[in-house]
N, C-alpha and C positions, 0 to 999 in steps of 0.2 A: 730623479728629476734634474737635478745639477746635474750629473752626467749628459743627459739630454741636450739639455742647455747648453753646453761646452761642444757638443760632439754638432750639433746644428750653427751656431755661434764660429765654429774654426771653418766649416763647409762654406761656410756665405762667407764669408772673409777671404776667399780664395777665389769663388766665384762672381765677386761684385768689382768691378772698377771703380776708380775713384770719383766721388760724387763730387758734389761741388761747392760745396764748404769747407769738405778737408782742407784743399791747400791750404787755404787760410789758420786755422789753427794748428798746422804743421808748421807754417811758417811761424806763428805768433809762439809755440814751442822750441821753435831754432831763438828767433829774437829774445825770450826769457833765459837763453844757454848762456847770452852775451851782459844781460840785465840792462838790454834795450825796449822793455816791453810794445808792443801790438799787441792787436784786436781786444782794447779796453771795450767795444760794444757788449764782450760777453767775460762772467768772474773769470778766473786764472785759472782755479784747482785745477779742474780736467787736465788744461793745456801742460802748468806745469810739471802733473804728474809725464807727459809723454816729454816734457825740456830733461827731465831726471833720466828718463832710458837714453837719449839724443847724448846726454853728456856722459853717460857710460856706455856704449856701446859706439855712438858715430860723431865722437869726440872729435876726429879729424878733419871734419869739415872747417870750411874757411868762407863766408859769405859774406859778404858788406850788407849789413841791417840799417835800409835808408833810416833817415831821421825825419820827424813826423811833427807836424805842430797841429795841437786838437786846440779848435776855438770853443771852448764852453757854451752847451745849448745847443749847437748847430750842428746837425749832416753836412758831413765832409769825407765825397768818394774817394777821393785821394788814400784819406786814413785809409779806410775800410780796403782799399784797392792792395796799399804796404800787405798786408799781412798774406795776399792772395800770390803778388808775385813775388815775395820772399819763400815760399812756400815750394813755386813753382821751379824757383832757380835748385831749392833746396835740393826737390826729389830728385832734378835731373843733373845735377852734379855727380854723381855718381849711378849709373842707369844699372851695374852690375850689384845695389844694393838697394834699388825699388820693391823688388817684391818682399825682402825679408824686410824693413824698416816700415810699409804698408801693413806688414803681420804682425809687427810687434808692437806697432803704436795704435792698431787697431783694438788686439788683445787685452791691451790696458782697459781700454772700455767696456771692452765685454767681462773682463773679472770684476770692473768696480760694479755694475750693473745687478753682479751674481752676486753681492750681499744683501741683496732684496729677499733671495733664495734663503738666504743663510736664517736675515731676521726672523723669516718664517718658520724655518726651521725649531733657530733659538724658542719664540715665544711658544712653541706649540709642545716640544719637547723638555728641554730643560728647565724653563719657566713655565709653563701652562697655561698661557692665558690665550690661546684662539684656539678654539674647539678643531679637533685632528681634519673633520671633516671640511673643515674653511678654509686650515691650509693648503691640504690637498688640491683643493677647487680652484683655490683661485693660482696655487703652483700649475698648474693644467693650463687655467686661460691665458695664465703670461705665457709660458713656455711656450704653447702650441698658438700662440697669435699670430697671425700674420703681421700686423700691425706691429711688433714688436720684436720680436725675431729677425724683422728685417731690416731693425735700424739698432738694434741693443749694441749692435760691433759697430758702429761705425762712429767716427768723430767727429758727433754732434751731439747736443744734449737734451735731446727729446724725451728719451725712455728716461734719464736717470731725474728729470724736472719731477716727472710724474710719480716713479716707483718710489722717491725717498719724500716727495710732500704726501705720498700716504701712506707711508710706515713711519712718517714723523708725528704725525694727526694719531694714527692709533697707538705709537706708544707713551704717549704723551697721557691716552683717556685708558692706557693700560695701567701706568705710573697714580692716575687718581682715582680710580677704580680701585684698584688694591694696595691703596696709601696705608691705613688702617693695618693692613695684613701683612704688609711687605717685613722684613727684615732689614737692620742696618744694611749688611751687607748685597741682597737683596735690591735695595731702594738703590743704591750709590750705582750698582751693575746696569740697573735699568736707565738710569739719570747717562752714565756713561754711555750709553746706548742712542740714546736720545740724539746728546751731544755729536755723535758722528753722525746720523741716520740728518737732525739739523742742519750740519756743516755741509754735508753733500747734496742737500735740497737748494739750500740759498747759495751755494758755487757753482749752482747749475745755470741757473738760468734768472736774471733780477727780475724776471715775475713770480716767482719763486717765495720773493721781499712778501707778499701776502700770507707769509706764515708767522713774520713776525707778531704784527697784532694781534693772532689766531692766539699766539702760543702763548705772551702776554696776557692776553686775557684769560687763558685756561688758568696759568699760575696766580692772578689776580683772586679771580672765583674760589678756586682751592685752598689760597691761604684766609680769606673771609672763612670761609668753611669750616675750618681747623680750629680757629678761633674762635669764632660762635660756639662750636661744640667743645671751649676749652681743652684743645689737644695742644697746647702751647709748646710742648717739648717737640712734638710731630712740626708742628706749622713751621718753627725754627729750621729743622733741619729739612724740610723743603724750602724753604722760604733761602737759605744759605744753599742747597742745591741747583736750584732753577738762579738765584743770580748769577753762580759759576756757568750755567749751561747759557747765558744770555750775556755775560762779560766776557766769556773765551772765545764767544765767537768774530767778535770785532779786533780782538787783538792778535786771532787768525789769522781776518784778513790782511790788517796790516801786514801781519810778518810778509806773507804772500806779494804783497805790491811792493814791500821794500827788495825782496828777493831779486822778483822779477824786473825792477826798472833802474835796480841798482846804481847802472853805472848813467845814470841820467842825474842832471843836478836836481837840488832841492828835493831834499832826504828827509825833510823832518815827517812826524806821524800826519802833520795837517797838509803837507803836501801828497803825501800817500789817503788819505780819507779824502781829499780832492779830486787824486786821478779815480777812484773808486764813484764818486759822486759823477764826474764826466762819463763816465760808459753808462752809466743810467739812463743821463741826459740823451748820452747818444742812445741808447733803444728809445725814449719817449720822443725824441724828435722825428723817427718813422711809426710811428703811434697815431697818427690822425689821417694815413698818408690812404692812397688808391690802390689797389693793383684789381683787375681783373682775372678773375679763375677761369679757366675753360669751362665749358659744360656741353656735351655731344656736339655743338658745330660753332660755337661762336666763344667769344670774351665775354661773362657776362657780370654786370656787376652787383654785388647781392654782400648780404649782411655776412659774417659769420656762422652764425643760427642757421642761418637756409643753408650756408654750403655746407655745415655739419647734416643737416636731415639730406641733404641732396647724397651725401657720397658714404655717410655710416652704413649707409643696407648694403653696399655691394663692396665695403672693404676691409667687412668683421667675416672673421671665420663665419660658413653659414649654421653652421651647430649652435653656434652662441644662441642663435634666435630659437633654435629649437629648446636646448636646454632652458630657456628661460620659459618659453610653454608647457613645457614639463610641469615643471617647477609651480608656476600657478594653478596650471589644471590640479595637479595633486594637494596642496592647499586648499582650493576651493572645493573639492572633493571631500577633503579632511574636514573643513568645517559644517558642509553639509552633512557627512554619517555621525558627528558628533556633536551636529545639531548648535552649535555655536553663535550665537547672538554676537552677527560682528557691529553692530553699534553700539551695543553696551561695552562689548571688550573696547572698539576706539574713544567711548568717554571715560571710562576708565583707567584707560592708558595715560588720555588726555587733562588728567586730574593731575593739575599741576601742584597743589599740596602736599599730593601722598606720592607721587611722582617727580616733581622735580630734578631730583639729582638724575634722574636716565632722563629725564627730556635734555637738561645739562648736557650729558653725556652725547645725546644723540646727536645735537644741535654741533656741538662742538664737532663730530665723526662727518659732517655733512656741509661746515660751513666753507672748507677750502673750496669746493668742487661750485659751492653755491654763489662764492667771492669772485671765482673764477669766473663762470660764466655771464656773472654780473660784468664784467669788465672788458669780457670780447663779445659779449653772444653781439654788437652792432658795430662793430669794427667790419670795415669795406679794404683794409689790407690785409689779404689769402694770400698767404704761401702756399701751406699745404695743411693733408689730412695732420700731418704727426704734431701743429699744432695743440688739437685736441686729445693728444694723448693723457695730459692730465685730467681729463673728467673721464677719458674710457678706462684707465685703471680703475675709479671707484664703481663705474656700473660692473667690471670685473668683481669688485669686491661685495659691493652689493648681492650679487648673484649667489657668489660663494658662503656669504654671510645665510642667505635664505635657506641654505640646504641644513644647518640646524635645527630645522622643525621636519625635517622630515627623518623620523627616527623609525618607521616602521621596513620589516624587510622586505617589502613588494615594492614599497619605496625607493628603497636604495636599488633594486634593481634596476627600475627604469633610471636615476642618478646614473649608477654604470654603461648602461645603454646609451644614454646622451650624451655621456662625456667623454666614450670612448670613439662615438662619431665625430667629436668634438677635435679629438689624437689626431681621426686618420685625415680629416678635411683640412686640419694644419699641417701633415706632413705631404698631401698632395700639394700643397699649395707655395712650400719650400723652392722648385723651381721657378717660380714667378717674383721674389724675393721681393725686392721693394715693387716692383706694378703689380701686385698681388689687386685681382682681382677675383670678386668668388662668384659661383654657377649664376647666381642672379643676374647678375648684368649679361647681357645677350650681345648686347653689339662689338664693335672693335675695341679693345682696351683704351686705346688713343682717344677714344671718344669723349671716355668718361670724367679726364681730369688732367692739368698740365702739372708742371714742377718735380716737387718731391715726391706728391700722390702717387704719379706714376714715373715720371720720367725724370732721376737723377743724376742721371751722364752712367748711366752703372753698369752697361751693355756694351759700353765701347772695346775694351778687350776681346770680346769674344767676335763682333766684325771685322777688329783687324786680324785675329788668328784666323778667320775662315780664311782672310784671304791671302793670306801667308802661308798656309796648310796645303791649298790647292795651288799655289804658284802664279795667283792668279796679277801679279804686280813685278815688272819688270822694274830694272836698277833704278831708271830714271823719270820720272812721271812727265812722259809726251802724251798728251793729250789721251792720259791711262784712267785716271779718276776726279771727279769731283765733289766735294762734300760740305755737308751743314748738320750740323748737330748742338742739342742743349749746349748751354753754354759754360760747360768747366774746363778751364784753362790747362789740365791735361789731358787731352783729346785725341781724335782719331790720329794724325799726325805724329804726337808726341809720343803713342801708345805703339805708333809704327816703330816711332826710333828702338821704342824699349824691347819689343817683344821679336826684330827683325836681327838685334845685337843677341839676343838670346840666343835667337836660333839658327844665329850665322846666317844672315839671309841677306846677300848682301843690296842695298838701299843707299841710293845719293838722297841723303833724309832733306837736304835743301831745295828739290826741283820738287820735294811733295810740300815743304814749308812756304815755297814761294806761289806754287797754282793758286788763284783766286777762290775764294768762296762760292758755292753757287746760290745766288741768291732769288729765290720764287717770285719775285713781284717785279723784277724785271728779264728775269731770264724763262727763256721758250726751251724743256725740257726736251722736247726733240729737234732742237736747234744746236744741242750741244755735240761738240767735235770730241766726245770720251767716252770712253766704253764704259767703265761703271759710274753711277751716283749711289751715294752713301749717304742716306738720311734717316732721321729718327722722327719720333712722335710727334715732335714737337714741330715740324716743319710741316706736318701734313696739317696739326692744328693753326698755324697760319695760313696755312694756304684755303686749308675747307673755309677760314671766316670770311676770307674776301675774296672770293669765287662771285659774287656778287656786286664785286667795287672796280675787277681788273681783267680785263680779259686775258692778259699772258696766266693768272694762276688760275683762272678758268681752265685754260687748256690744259695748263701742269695739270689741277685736278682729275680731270679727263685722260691725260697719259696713267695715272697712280691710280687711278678706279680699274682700268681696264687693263693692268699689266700686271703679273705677277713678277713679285722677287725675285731674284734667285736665291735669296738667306735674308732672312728674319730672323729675330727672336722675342718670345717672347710680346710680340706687338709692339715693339721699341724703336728698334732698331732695323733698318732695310736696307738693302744693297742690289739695284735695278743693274741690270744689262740693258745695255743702250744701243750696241752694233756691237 
């Protein structure tokens, strides 16, 4: 399964260009090499793990890391913009070492990702505490996710927000579960387990911070626990374990912001818990804020909730839904041949008395996902689908968690059956990588969703090799192309300089830097004096929403219905022949 992982994980990492976040914490990775920190919006770990390869391997760079002043409380694009074009200057300082410094700082993410693999591993094998069958299962729906697979490499922390807040939750209710049964040595492995599985949950992302009270409260309940049932020697040595696991964590991060802003004045730990407390600030100050999602033809604006039920059915592997039908029918089946009185089993279960300690357990197993969705399900600011990858990990785990009751062998066959459709529907879906769309959705991919969901600038590479393959771009851009694309600051343009110096191709890269943008709402598409136009998803979703307000994107509309590309991909990325 790791091998999978890895051999999937280096393939899209080769085939994905650069989305539109990275610069920014590539940049915010150069700026911590210097201990001038950027992009305080999000914790450091990640970033400084890739400032440690930057200053072993591409030590010789030389970049002036503007200086920044963050007003406490306030959105300030300016900050947020430092980290984007320090980032920018970074990769293209050296164009002859873009593609291996893209591999190698993408890599980082994808090995820290793969201890999610591991912990599974751990608890199932050398520790024993998740039934063989659940890690398999739920090894399966990460690995062959679409939804995950297609961001685990990349330098953003989506996948790791999600995978380390629920293998913090479970070994946490694995640690109180077999507190009793554990061994010194045992307890302290797990407790240390914890401690990292912790540290990479809340360095991910400061919504993440909703683990704290989660986990407080776990160790609150457990030490009452211990004590009631006079286990004082045990209570202690938890009670001295979980403060270490909940004191090392802040002393962490300090180290981490001293590191990283080093050579900025006012060093003391309160001016380091300060710049910590401002990047909070800065995420809750775009917290109340607007943005409209696409949806089939327009911007529309809707809760969280709706855009999670609107875009989940067509951008989960479509197995998922099948297994999960499985899985019921055969349960429900089970209970019927074995005649099973499911109200009596639910108040039974529900007998908080004799029950208790697993309602405990469960409640605890369930409250991240449940805190979470408290807190966005009406949020009107959509980025995108990978948002909610923290609640689809636990319906992952949920899933996998079910197949514990099915122990009979005509059982596990059909498990086999479903999960192995489960394989092939995620390795067909590997070339669609991030706009992974699956069979349900019928119309044009563009349709269904703007941004990250589907369009992360990830396809530019591959239109400008078409057209550097086929010859199709003379030295100097006389009225040869025009273009508009998602908005990451290494672009069709910059992707020319990089892939054109590869290939010896030779390119006056300033008469393509200086042509104008084409812009849809006031330019007439067959007005244009250029042979090709280069557009992406995202230009056709401005254009279809005001076909109704404008008549120049009327017409463009009307040119892009009735004309085919010449190269596509993917439904991303276009490239029209114009004359």
């Amino acid at each position: 399964m790791v091998l999978v992982y890895f051999i999937l994980g280096i393939y899209l990492i080769s085939q994905t260009s650069i989305t539109s976040d990275e610069p920014a914490y590539i940049g915010a990775a150069y700026a911590y090499t210097q201990g001038l920190g950027l992009n305080q919006e999000h914790p450091l770990f990640f970033k400084l793990v890739n400032s440690l390869i930057i200053n072993l391997f591409f030590s010789d760079y030389n970049i002036i890391v503007p200086s920044i002043n963050i007003i406490s409380g306030e959105e300030n694009r300016e900050v947020r913009l430092a980290a984007f074009n320090l980032g920018y200057s970074f990769l293209l300082e050296r164009p002859e070492n873009f593609k291996k410094l893209m591999f190698i700082l993408r890599f980082c993410y994808l090995f820290i990702n793969s201890i999610f693999l591991i912990w599974m591993y751990f608890f199932t094998f050398c520790i024993p505490q998740i039934p063989t069958s659940v890690s398999i299962c739920l090894g399966i729906l990460y690995v062959f996710s679409p939804s995950f697979y297609s961001h685990n490499f990349l330098m953003s922390f989506d996948v790791s927000v999600s995978i380390y807040a629920l293998s913090s939750i479970w070994t946490i209710i694995i640690i109180i579960r077999q507190l009793e049964k554990f061994k010194n040595s045992e307890l302290i492995i797990c407790f240390f387990i914890l401690n990292l599985l912790f540290f990479l949950a809340i360095n991910a992302k400061f919504s993440n911070l909703i683990l704290v009270p989660i986990i407080l409260f776990a160790y609150s309940i457990s030490l009452i626990y211990l004590l009631r049932k006079n286990l004082k020697n045990l209570a202690i040595k938890f009670g001295i374990l979980g403060f270490i696991s909940l004191f090392i964590q802040p002393i962490l991060i300090i180290f981490m912001y001293r590191y990283a802003f080093r050579n900025l004045s006012n060093q003391s730990i309160i001016d380091n818990i300060q710049r910590y407390i401002q990047g909070i600030q800065m995420n809750l100050s775009t917290a109340g804020g607007i943005r409209k999602p696409f949806w089939y033809e327009d911007f529309t604006p809707i809760t969280s909730l709706e855009y999670l039920n609107k875009i989940f059915w067509f951008k989960e592997n479509p197995a998922l839904f099948i297994i999960t039908i499985v899985i019921i029918i055969i349960l429900i089946t089970q209970l019927i041949i074995e005649r099973i009185n499911v109200k009596h089993c639910i108040q039974k279960l529900l007998n908080i008395r004799r029950n208790k300690y697993k309602l405990y357990l469960f409640f605890l197993g369930v409250s991240y996902p449940l805190i979470y969705l408290k807190l966005t399900y009406n949020s009107r600011f959509i980025i995108g689908y990978r948002y909610f990858y923290p609640l689809i990990i636990f319906i992952y785990f949920g899933i996998a968690y079910l197949t514990v009751f099915l122990d009979k062998k005509w059982q596990k066959y059909f498990l086999i059956g479903s999960f192995s459709l489960y394989i092939y529907f995620g390795l067909l879906g590997i070339p669609q990588s991030l706009s992974y769309v699956n069979p349900l959705w019928t119309s044009e991919k563009w349709r269904l969703a703007d941004d990250s969901t589907i369009n992360w600038g990830q396809e530019t590479q591959h239109a400008v090799n078409y057209l550097l393959t086929n010859y199709l771009l003379p030295e100097k851009n006389i009225d040869t192309i025009v273009y508009k694309t998602f908005g990451v600051n290494i672009n069709f343009v910059q992707y020319l300089y990089l892939l054109s110096q590869e290939k010896n191709y030779a390119i006056d890269i300033q008469s393509y830097y200086s042509y104008d943008y084409f812009n849809p709402e006031i330019t007439d598409i067959t007005q244009l004096n250029v042979k090709y136009l280069l557009i992406d998803s995202t230009v056709k979703q401005q254009i279809i929403s005001r076909i109704f307000y404008n008549p120049i994107v009327e017409k463009n509309w009307g040119f892009l219905a009735n004309n085919i590309p010449i190269y596509s991909r993917n439904d991303i990325i276009f490239i029209y022949q114009l004359r």
